[in-house]
N, C-alpha and C positions, 0 to 999 in steps of 0.2 A: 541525497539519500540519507545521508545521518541526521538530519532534524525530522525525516519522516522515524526515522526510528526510533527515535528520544521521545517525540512525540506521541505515539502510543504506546511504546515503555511507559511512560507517565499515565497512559489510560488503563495499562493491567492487561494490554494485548500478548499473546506470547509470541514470541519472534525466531525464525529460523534464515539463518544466510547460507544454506546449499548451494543454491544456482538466484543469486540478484540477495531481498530482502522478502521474506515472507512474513506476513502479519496475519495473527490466526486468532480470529471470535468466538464468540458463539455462536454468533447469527452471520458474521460474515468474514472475510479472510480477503487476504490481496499478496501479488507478488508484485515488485516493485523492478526490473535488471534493466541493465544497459543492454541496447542490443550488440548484437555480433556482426550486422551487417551493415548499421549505419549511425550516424551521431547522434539517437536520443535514445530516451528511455521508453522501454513499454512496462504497461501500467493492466494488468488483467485482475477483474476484481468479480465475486461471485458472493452471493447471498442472498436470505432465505425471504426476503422480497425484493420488490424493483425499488422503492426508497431505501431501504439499506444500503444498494448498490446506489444508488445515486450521491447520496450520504456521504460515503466515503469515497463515490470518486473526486467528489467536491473537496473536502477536506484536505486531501492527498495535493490536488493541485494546487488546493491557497497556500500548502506549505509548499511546496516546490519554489511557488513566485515569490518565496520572499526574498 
């Protein structure tokens, strides 16, 4: 979760860690948490089209895998 945060830190995203990691756009935002129920992460991401959201849920996972 820290290189997804560096990572858009670096793009100018503004970030909040309430509950997991929030990452907030213009056009589109994402939270990033561990779940509470079982060993991974969930990943809910919304914006102001369907390629945004796809965009960044791609992005989000190639930096997971590394």
């Amino acid at each position: 979760m820290d290189e997804v945060e560096q990572e858009f830190l670096r793009e100018g995203f503004k970030l909040e860690k309430l509950d997991g990691l929030s990452v907030i756009g213009d056009d589109v935002w994402f939270n990033l948490r561990p779940s509470n129920t079982e060993p991974l992460l969930r990943l809910n991401v919304e914006g102001k089209t369907r390629e945004l959201v796809d965009r960044t849920t791609e992005e989000v996972i190639r930096i997971l895998k590394r």
